[in-house]
Each structure stands twice: as structure tokens, then as C-alpha cells.
ZAMARGU-4260 file (C-alpha; in steps of 0.2 Angstrom, whole numbers, plus 5000, padded with zeros to 4 digits):
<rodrens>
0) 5000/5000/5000 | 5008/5015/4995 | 5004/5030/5003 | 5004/5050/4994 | 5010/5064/5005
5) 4992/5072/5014 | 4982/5055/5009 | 4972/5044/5020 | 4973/5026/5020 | 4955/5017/5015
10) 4947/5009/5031 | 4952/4991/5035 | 4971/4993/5030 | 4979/4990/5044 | 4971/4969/5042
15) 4981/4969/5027 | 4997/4979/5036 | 4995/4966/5052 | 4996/4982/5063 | 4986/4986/5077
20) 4983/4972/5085 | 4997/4968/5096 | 4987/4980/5109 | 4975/4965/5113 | 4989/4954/5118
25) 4995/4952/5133 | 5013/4943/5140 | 5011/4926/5149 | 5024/4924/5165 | 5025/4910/5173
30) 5034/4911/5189 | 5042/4893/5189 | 5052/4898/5175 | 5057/4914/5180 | 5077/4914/5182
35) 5075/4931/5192 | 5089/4938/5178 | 5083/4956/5183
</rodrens>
């Protein structure tokens, strides 16, 4: 997707751009693995 300078990107782009998404996730810890490196 190409973008011109003072353009807006068409609704839905960032499915096709994978962005956006990674706020949902969250990290897993699991304390029995942690090797308290600091």
C-alpha cells in the first residue's frame, strides 16, 4: 500500500498491514520459569 503525501489510508488497511493488533495481547509469565535475571 503506497501512501501520497496528505492521503488517508481506506478503512480496513491495517488487516492487510498486520498492525494494530498487538494492543489486545498480553505477555504470559510463569513464575516457575522465572530465572529472576533482573
Amino acid at each position: 500500500m503506497a501512501l501520497n503525501v496528505g492521503c488517508a489510508a481506506a478503512p480496513g488497511q491495517s488487516r492487510e498491514n498486520k498492525t494494530g493488533s498487538w494492543r489486545v495481547f498480553m505477555p504470559k509469565f510463569d513464575p516457575s520459569a522465572c530465572s529472576k535475571c533482573g
